[in-house]
Wavefront OBJ file of the C-alpha trace (Angstrom):
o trace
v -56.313 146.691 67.507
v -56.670 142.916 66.387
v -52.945 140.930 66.712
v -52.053 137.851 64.750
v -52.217 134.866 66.988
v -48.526 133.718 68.248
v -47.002 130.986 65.637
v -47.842 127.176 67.104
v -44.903 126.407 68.969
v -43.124 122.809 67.524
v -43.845 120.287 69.839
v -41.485 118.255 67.648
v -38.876 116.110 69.543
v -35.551 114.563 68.586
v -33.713 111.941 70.413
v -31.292 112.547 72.876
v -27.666 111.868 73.523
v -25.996 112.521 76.720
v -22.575 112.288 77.536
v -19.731 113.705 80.133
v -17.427 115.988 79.118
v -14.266 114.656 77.591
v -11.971 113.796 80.832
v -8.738 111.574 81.069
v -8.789 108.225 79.601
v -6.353 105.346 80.465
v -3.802 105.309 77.991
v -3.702 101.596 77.949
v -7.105 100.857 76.842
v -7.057 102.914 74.380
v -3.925 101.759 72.963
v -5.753 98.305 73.175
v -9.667 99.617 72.478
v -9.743 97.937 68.538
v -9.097 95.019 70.685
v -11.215 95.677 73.555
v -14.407 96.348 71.792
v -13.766 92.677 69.526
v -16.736 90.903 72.224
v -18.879 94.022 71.660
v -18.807 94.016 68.136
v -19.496 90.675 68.020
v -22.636 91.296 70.058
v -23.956 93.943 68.251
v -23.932 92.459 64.288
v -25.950 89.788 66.235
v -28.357 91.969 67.861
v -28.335 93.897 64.592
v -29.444 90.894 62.291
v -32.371 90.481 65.137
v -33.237 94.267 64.949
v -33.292 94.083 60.571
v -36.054 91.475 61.311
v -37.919 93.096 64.170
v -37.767 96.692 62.225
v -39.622 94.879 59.179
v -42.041 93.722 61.565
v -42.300 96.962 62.859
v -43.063 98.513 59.603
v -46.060 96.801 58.833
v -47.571 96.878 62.302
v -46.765 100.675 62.191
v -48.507 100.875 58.735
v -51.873 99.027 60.605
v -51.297 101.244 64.032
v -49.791 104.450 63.821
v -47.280 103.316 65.206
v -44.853 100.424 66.535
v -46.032 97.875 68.218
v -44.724 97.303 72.409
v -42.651 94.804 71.904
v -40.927 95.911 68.442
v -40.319 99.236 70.889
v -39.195 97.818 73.725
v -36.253 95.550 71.960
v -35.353 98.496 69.222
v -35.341 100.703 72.386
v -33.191 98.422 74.088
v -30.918 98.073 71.058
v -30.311 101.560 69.779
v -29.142 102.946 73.123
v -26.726 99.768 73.731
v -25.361 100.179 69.843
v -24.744 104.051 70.516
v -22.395 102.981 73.765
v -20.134 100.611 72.275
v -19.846 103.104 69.244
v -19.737 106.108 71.447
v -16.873 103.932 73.257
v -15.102 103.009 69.667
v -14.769 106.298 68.632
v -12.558 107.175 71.925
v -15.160 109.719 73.727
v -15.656 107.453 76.857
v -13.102 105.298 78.028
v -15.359 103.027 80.498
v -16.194 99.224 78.840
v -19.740 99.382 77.948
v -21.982 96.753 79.850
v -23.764 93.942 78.216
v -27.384 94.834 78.665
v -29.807 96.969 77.516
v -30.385 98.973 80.599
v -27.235 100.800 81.687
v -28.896 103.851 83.861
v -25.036 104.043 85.429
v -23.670 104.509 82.490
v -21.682 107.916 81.033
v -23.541 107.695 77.994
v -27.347 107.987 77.679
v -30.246 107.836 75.162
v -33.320 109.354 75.543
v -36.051 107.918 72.927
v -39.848 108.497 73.061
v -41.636 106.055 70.509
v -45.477 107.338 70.179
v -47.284 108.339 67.306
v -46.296 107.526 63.501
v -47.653 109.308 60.105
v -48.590 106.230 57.740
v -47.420 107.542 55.133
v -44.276 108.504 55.962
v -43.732 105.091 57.248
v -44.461 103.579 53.876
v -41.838 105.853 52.251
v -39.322 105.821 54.937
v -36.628 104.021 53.315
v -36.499 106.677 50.713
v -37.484 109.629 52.854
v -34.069 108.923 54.585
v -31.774 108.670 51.799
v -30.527 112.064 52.164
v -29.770 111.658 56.018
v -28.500 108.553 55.468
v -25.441 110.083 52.562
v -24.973 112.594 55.089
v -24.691 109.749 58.182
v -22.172 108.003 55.510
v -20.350 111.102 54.713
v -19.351 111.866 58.529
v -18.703 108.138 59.205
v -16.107 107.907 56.632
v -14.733 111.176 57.135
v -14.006 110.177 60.944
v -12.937 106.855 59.956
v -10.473 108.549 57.255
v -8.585 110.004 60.135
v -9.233 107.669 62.981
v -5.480 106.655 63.089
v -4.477 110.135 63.789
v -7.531 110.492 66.174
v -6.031 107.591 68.081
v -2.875 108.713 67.870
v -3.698 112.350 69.683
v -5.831 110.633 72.740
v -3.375 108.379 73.259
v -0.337 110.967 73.609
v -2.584 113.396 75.298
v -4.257 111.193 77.094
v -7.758 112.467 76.672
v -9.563 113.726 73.303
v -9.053 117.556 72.496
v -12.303 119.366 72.924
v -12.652 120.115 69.223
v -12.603 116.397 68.214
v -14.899 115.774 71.097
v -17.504 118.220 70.023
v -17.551 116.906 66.482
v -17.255 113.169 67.375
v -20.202 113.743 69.091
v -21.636 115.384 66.605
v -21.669 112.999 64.657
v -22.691 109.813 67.485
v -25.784 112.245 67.851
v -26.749 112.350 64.801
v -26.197 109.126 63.779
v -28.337 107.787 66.490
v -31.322 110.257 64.972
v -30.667 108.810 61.712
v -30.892 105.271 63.567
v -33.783 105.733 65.664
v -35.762 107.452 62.608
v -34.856 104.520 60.499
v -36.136 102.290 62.814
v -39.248 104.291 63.247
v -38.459 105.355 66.862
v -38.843 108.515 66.220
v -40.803 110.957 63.746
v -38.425 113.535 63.561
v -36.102 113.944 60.968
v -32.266 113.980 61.861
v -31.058 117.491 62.061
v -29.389 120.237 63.960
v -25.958 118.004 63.404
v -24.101 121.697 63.784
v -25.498 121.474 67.477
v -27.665 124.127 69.103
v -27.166 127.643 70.259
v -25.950 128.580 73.646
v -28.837 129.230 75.912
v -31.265 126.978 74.211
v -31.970 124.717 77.175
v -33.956 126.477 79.211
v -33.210 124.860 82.476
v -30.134 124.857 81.825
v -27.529 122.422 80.339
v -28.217 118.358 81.170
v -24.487 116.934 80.143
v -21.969 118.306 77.593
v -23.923 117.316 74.710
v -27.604 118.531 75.627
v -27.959 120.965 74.598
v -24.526 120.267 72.006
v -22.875 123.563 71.685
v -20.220 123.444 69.194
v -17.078 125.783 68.894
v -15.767 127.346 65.781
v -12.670 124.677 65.553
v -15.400 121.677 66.639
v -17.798 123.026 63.247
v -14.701 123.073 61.615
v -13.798 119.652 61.751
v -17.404 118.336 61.079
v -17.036 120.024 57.869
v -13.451 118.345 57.185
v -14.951 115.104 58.052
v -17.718 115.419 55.769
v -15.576 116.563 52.862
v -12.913 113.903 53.919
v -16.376 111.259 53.374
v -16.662 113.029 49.760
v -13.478 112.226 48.804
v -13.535 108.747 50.433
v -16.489 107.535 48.407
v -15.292 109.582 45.125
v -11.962 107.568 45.286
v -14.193 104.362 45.943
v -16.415 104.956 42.722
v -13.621 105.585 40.137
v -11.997 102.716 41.730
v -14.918 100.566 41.470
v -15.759 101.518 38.435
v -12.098 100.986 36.648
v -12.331 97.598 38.513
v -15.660 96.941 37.012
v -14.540 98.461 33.386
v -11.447 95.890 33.150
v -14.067 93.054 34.090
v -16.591 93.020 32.188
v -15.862 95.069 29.021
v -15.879 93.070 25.966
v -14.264 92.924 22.850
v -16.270 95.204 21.320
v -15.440 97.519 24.209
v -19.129 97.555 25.093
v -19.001 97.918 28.829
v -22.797 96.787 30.338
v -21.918 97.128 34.156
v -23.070 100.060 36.336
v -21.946 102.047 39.275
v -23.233 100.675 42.489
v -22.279 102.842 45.148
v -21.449 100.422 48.449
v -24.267 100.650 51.396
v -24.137 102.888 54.173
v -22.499 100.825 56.957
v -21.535 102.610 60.220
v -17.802 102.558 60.802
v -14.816 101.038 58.641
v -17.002 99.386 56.814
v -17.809 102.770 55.123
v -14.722 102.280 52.936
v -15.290 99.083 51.737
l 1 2 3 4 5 6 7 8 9 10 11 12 13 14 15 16 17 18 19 20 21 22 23 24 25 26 27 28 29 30 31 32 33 34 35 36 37 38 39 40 41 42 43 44 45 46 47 48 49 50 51 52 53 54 55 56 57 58 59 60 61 62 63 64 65 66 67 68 69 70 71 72 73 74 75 76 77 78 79 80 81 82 83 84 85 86 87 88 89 90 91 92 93 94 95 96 97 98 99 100 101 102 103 104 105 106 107 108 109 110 111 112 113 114 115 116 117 118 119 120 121 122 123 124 125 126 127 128 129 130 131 132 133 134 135 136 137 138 139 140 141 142 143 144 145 146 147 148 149 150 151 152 153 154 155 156 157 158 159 160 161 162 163 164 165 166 167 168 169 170 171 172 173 174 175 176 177 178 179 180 181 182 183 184 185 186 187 188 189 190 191 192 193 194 195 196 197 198 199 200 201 202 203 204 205 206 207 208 209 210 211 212 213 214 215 216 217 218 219 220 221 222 223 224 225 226 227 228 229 230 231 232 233 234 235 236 237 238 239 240 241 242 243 244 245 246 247 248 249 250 251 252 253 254 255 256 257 258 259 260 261 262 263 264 265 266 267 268 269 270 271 272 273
């Protein structure tokens, strides 16, 4: 009796975060850590204004090859992993200082990227192809931030993050770094699976505590405060902006001509702005 063939497996791959399980942190640095991560920040806006240029480089050498060119790879490679550590340490889920270099093979935090092949035209259209991931990137970012104080305020009584918060905080480093590494075209898979993945779906076994990222009831529950929290955030933000704008520019006629910008998508407190 003739059987339909078995369904192509995906050989589809998404970037991967690894990181330790949440363990004790030293209460003093992260009393201190907005302070702490000051020569780190500073680092990264710099590498970041390089990596704008080389990803628009990128784009049009990915448009003529299929895909980025070896040294637009190697330094986006290089920066994505070392942007995801001093975030990763920001948001209170490691409590060991970053290094200042790329490669950091000793380090509790790890990226795993694999550049290769590009569709054309979804490079041409990638800045709007990721419009949705990026509201949803924007969303969890200033959700997080909305509570950070508290966050903080729990690791630094406890000393260590709850496993909850952990699960979602990563949840949300993960997927932020997909959202990165696809924007940058380091990657040809779409963010997704920020809920995590189902026990039992690495076959060999679990790597670290985030691959594969398992989430508990509580830890899903918080990614979907944070993301509601982000709603509100930028809903507050519009009216606001748009009163502001309103008493501006409205003229005696009470003709109003501005419009409603919403603010860009800018990783961390600058979410709010």
């Amino acid at each position: 009796m003739w059987q339909a063939p078995p369904a192509p497996v995906s050989r589809e791959w998404l970037p991967v975060l690894d990181m330790p399980e949440p363990g004790p942190q030293n209460r003093w640095t992260v009393l201190l850590r907005m302070l702490l991560v000051i020569p780190q920040a500073v680092v990264v806006w710099v590498l970041s204004v390089v990596a704008f240029f080389v990803t628009v480089v990128g784009w049009f050498g990915a448009l003529l090859l299929g895909r980025l060119p070896g040294l637009v790879a190697d330094y986006l490679g290089g920066y994505v992993p070392y942007e995801t550590r001093v975030t990763a340490y920001l948001m209170l889920t490691v409590d060991r200082y970053p290094p200042f270099r790329f490669e950091a093979p000793e380090y509790p935090v790890r990226v795993e990227l694999r550049p290769g092949e590009l569709n054309r035209l979804a490079v041409l259209f990638r800045i709007v192809l990721v419009i949705p991931a990026a509201i949803v990137q924007g969303l969890l970012n200033a959700g997080w931030w909305m509570v950070a104080f508290v966050s903080w305020l729990v690791v630094l009584v406890l000393g260590r993050m709850p496993r909850p918060l952990f699960e979602a905080t990563a949840a949300i480093l993960r997927y932020r770094l997909r959202f990165t590494a696809y924007l940058v075209m380091l990657s040809s898979a779409y963010p997704k699976r920020l809920f995590g993945e189902e026990p039992g779906s690495e076959p060999q076994g679990p790597a670290s505590a985030t691959r594969p990222l398992v989430l508990s009831g509580a830890g899903r529950g918080l990614l979907v405060v944070f993301l509601l929290l982000g709603l509100v955030s930028w809903t507050t933000g519009s009216v606001t902006a748009s009163v502001n704008s309103d008493d501006d520019n409205e003229d005696d006629n009470g003709f109003n001509p501005g419009q409603h910008v919403m603010a860009p998508l800018v990783p961390g407190p600058a979410d709010r702005a």
